[in-house]
N, C-alpha and C positions, 0 to 999 in steps of 0.2 A: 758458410752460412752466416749473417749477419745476426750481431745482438736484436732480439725485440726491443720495442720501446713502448712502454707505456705511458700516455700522456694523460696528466690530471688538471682539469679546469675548476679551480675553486679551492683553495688554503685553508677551514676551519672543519667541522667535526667528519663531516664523511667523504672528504676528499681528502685527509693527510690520513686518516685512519686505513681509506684504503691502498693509500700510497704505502703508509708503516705495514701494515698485513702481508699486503705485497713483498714488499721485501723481505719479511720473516721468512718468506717461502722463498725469494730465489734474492741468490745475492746480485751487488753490482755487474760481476761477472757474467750469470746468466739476463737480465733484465736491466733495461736501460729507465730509471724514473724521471719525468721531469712535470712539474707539477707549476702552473702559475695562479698566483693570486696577488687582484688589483687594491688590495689594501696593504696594509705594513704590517699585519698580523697575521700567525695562524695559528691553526689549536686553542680557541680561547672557548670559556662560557660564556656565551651571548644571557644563557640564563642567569649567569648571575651580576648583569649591570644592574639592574634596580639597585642591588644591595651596595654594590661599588658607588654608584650616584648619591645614597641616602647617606653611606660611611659604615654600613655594617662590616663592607671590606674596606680596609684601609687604601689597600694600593690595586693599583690594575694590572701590575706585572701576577698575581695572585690567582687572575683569571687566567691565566696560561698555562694549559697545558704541557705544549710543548712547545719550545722557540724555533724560530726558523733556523738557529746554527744546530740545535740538534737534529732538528731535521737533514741538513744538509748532511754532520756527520755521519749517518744511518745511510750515506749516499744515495739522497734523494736531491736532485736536479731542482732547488724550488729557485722560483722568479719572483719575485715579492713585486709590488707598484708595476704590475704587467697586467694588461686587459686585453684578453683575449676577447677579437671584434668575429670573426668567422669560423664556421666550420664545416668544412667541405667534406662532406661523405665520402663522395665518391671518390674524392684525389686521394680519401685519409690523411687530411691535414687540417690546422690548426692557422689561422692567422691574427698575430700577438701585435700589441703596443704596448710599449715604453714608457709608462705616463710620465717620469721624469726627463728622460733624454727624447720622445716621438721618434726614434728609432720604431721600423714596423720589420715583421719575416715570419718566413712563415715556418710550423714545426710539422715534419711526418709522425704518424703513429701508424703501430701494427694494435694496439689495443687502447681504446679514448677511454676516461672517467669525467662524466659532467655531474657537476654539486657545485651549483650555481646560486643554491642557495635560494633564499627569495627575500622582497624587497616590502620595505613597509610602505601602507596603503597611502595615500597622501591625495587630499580631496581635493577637487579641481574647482576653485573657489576663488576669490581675488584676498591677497596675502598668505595664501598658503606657503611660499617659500621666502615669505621674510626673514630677515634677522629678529631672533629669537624663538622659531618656532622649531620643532626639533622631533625627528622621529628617531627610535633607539633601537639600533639593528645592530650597530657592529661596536665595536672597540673604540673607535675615530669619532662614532657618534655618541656616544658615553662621556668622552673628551670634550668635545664640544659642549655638549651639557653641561656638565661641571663649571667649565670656564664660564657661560652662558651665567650658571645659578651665584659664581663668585663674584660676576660685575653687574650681578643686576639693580640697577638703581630703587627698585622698589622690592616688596617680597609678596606678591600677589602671582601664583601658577594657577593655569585652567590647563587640566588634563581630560582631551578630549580623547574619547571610548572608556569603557570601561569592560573591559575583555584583563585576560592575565597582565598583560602590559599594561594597561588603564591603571590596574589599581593596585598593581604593585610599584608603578611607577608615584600613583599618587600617595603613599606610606612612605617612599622614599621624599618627597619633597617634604611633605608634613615633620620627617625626620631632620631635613635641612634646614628651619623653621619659616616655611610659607604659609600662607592660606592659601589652602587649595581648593579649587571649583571642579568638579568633575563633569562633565556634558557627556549626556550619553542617550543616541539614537533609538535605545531599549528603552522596556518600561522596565526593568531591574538593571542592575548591574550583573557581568559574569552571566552571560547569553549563552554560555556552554554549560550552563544551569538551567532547571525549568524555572519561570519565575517565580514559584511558590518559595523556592531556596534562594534566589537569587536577593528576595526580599530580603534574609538574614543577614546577608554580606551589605546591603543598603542601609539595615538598621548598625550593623557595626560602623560602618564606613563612618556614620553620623555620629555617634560614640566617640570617633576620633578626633573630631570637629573639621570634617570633609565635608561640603558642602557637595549633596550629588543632585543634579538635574536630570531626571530622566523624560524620556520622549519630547527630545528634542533636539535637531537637527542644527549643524553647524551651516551657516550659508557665505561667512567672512570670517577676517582676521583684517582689522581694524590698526592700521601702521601710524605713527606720529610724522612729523618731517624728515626725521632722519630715518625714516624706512624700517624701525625698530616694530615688533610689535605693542600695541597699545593695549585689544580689546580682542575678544572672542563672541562673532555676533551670531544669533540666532532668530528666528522669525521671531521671538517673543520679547526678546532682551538682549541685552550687552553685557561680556561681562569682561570687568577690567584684567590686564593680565601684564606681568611684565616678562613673564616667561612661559610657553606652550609648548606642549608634550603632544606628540599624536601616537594613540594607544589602540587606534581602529581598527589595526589587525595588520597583514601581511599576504602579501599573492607570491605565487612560486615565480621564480625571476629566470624564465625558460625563453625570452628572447633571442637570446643565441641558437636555440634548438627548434622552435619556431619557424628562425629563418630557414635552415637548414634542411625542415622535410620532414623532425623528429618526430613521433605522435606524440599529440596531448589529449590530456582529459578534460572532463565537463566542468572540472577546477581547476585547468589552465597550466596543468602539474603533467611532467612524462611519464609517460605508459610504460611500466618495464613487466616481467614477468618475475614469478619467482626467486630466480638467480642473479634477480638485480637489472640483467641487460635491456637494456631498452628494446620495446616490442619488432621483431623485424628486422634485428641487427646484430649477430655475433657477436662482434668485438667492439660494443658500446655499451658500460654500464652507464647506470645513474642512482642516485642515491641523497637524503638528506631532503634539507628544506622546497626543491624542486618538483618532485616525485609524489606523484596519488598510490597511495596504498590502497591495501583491500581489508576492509572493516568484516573480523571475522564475525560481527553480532546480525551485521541486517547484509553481508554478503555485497555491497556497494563497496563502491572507489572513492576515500575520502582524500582530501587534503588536510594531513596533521604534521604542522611543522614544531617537531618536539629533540631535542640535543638528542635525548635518549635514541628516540629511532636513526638518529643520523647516522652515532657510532655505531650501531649494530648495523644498516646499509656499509657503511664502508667496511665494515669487518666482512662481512657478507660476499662485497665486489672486489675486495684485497682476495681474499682467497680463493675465488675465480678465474682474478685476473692472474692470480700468481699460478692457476694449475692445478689446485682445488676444487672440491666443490662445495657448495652451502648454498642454504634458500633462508630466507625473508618472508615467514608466512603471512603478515597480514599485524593488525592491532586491534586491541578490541578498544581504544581511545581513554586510557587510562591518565587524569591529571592530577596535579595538588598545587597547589598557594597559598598564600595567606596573607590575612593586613593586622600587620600584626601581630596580637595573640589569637587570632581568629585564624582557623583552618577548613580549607576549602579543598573538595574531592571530589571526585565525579568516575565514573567509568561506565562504557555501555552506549546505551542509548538515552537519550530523551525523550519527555512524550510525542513530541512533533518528528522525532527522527523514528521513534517506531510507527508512526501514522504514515510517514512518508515511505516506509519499507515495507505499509500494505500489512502491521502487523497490527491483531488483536492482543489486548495486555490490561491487566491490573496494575496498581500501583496503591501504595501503602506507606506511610512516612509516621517513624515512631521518634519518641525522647525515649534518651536515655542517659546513662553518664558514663565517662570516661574511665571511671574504677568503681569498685565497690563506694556504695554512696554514703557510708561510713567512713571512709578511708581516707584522711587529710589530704585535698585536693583536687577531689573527684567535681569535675565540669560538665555541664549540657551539652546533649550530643542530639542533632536532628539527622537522621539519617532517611530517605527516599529510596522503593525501590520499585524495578516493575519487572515483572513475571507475563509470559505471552502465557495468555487465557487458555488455552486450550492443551498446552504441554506442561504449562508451569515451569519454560526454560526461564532461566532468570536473563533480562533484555539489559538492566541499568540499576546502579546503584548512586547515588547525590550525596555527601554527607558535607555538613556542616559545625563545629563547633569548635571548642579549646586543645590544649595538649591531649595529643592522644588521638586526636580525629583523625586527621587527614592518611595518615599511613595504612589507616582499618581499610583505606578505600582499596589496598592491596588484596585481601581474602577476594573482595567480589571479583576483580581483575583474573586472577587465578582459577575463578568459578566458573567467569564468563570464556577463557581460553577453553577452558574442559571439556565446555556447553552444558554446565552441571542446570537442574533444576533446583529451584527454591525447597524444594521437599529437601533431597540432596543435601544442600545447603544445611540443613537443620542439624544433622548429624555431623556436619564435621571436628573434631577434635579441637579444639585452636585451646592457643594457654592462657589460663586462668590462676590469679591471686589475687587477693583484692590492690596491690598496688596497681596491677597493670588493667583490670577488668570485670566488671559485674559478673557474678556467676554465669552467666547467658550474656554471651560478647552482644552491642549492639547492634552487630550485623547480623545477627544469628536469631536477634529478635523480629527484626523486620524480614526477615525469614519465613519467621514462622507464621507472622501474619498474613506474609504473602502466600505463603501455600495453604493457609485456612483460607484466605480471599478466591483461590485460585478453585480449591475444591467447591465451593461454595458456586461461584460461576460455573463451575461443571455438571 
C-alpha cells in the first residue's frame, strides 16, 4: 500500500499549522506533506505589520513564526514562489507554477488542505494600481511599504478605509512622521463598531493630528507623469498624497475553489462543516482567511478573517487530516486594537447585526474607569452593551478607552460562548483591587443596567 499524501495550498497561519498538526500525529513515514505557497514566506503575523511598518517592530524576520527551513526539517515537503493555478477534484490533483523557473506539473493527493487566504480589497477606479498605492496583506507588501515610505519625496499619506487596517495603519505612518488623511466610506471610523463608539475612535484619531474624512467615497487616485501617485480624489475634494494605504478591508481569495465546483457562502468564503472539511467532500479541508464560519450569537455564516481563528482551523484540520478528530465550533466575533493609547473591543453583535438576525434587544452604554478611581492611573472607560429583550441573553458588548480596556472585552466573549444572560453576568466573580479594577469591573456595571433595562422592558 502506498504512503498517503497530504497536499497543502497556502504557507502562513492555517495551512503550515495544519501541515505541523499533521505531522505531530503521523510521521514522514506514515504521511507524505507537501505544502505550496506563492510567496517567500510562511508562518508569519500578517497582524502585526502595522507595527513592523510604524518601527514598534524592529525587523521583519520577528514576525516569523516559523521559517520555511524548519518547516522542511519537520519534513514537510514546502514549495515556496509556487502557485498553484488548478484543482481537480475529481482526478485528486493539484496543478502548480514555478513563479521563478514557469516550470508547470501537476501534484496527486489522497487528502487536500486549501488556506488560500484572502486578498485585499482594491477599488476599481483609475490609479488604483499605481506606484505608490499599497495594500498590506502579506510580508512582501509590508516590504514594499516601507521601501515606498523611505523614498518618498514628500511626507503626505491618505489612508483609505478606516476598519482595523485603516487605522492602525494610519498610527503607524503618523509614527513614521507623515501627515496622514484618513478617507472613509462610514460616517465613523471602525464599522465593526456601532457609530455611537466609533465616534470615540474619531475624536482620538483627531487627538493624534489624523486628519479623518468620513462619508466619503474614493472615485480616483490622481498620478503625476511619472505614474507615481500624486492625489486621493473624492466627489468633494482632492487630497494630496505621496504615499496611499488601502485599508478597505479584504474578501476571502476562493478563486481557485470557485473554479473547481467548491461551495461558497453569501461572503464568497467556503462552506466547511464542523471538522473543517469542505461541505460535500471527505478529503478536503479548509481553514483560515478563505472560510465563513458560523457566528455562535445570531447563528449566521460570517466572514472573520482573524490570525487567531486561522491557527485554531489548521490545528483543527492537522488533526483530522492526521487521523484525529476535532471540531471548530463557530465564534462569537471577538476583536481589540488600538491607536495608540486608545483601545478598541468589540464582541457579539451590533445593533444592525442584531436587527439583521431578526433579534429584539436593549442596549445601555456606561463610564467608568480602568481601576479604582483613586488609584494612580485610573482612565475612561465607555463600554456598550446589548441584551435581547425578551431573555436578557447578552447579544454584544463595544468598549472603548485607555490601558486596561480592550482585554475586559474578554469576560463578555466567554459570556457570549456560554450564552450567559446579563442578569448572569452580574454575579460573576472576576478580580478585583484597586490597581486592576473598580469595586464592580466595568463590564459588570453595564451588566447590571442592562438587566434593569431588560426587566423593565419585560
Amino acid at each position: 500500500m502506498s504512503m498517503e499524501r497530504l497536499v497543502v495550498i497556502g504557507g502562513d497561519a492555517a495551512g503550515m499549522s495544519a501541515a505541523s498538526q499533521a505531522r505531530r500525529l503521523k510521521g514522514p513515514g506514515e504521511l507524505e506533506i507537501v505544502a505550496f505557497e506563492r510567496g517567500g514566506f510562511t508562518s508569519y503575523s500578517a497582524c502585526g505589520i502595522p507595527y513592523w511598518v510604524g518601527g514598534a517592530v524592529p525587523d521583519r524576520d520577528a514576525l516569523i513564526a516559523r521559517t520555511p527551513e524548519e518547516h522542511r526539517a519537520r519534513g514537510i515537503g514546502l514549495r515556496l514562489r509556487t502557485e498553484v493555478t488548478r484543482i481537480d477534484v475529481a482526478g485528486r490533483r493539484v496543478h502548480a507554477r514555478d513563479l521563478d523557473s514557469g516550470a508547470e506539473s501537476w501534484t496527486s493527493y489522497d487528502k487536500l488542505v486549501i488556506a488560500t487566504g484572502a486578498r485585499p480589497v482594491r477599488p476599481e477606479m483609475p490609479g488604483a494600481d499605481a506606484a505608490g498605492v499599497h495594500g498590506v496583506q502579506t510580508l512582501g507588501d509590508g516590504q514594499e511599504l516601507i521601501e515606498t515610505l523611505a523614498r518618498a519625496r514628500g511626507r503626505r499619506a491618505v489612508v483609505v478605509g478606516a476598519g482595523y487596517i485603516g487605522v492602525e495603519m494610519a498610527e503607524a505612518l503618523i509614527d513614521r512622521g507623515f501627515e496622514v488623511t484618513v478617507v472613509n466610506r462610514g460616517s465613523e471610523p471602525m464599522s465593526t463598531l456601532d457609530p455611537d463608539m466609533g465616534r470615540l475612535v474619531h475624536r482620538a484619531m483627531e487627538g493624534l493630528g489624523i486628519t479623518m474624512v468620513n462619508d466619503a467615497e474614493v472615485t480616483g487616485v490622481r498620478t503625476g507623469d511619472d505614474g507615481r501617485v500624486r492625489a486621493v480624489v473624492t466627489e468633494a475634494a482632492e487630497y494630496p498624497a505621496d504615499v496611499v494605504v488601502l485599508g478597505i478591508g479584504v474578501r476571502p481569495e476562493t478563486s481557485l475553489a470557485e473554479a473547481a465546483g467548491l461551495p461558497l457562502g453569501a461572503h464568497g468564503g467556503l462552506l466547511t462543516d464542523l471538522a473543517m472539511r469542505v461541505r460535500g467532500h471527505t478529503d478536503i479541508w479548509a481553514g483560515g482567511d478563505c472560510v465563513e464560519v458560523l457566528d455562535l450569537v445570531s447563528g449566521q455564516e460570517r466572514h472573520v478573517p482573524l490570525g487567531t481563528h486561522a491557527n485554531k482551523h489548521g490545528q483543527v484540520i492537522g488533526t483530522n487530516a492526521g487521523g484525529g478528530y476535532a471540531t471548530f465550533p463557530g465564534v462569537v466575533g471577538t476583536a481589540v486594537s488600538k491607536v495608540c493609547d486608545l483601545e478598541i473591543a468589540r464582541t457579539g453583535l451590533r445593533e444592525k447585526d442584531a436587527r439583521r438576525a431578526g433579534l429584539r434587544f436593549e442596549t445601555v452604554t456606561i463610564e467608568s474607569t480602568s481601576r479604582a478611581g483613586y488609584y494612580p492611573g485610573s482612565s475612561p472607560m465607555t463600554v456598550k452593551m446589548l441584551a435581547e429583550r425578551r431573555t436578557g441573553r447578552l447579544l454584544g458588548v463595544q468598549i472603548v478607552g485607555r490601558e486596561g480596556a480592550g482585554k475586559r472585552v474578554d469576560i463578555a466573549a466567554v459570556a457570549l460562548t456560554a450564552g450567559m444572560t446579563v442578569e448572569q453576568m452580574t454575579a460573576l466573580d472576576l478580580g478585583y483591587a484597586p490597581p486592576f479594577s473598580p469595586v464592580w469591573d466595568p463590564v459588570l456595571v453595564a451588566a447590571r443596567k442592562a438587566a434593569a433595562k431588560v426587566r423593565e422592558a419585560g
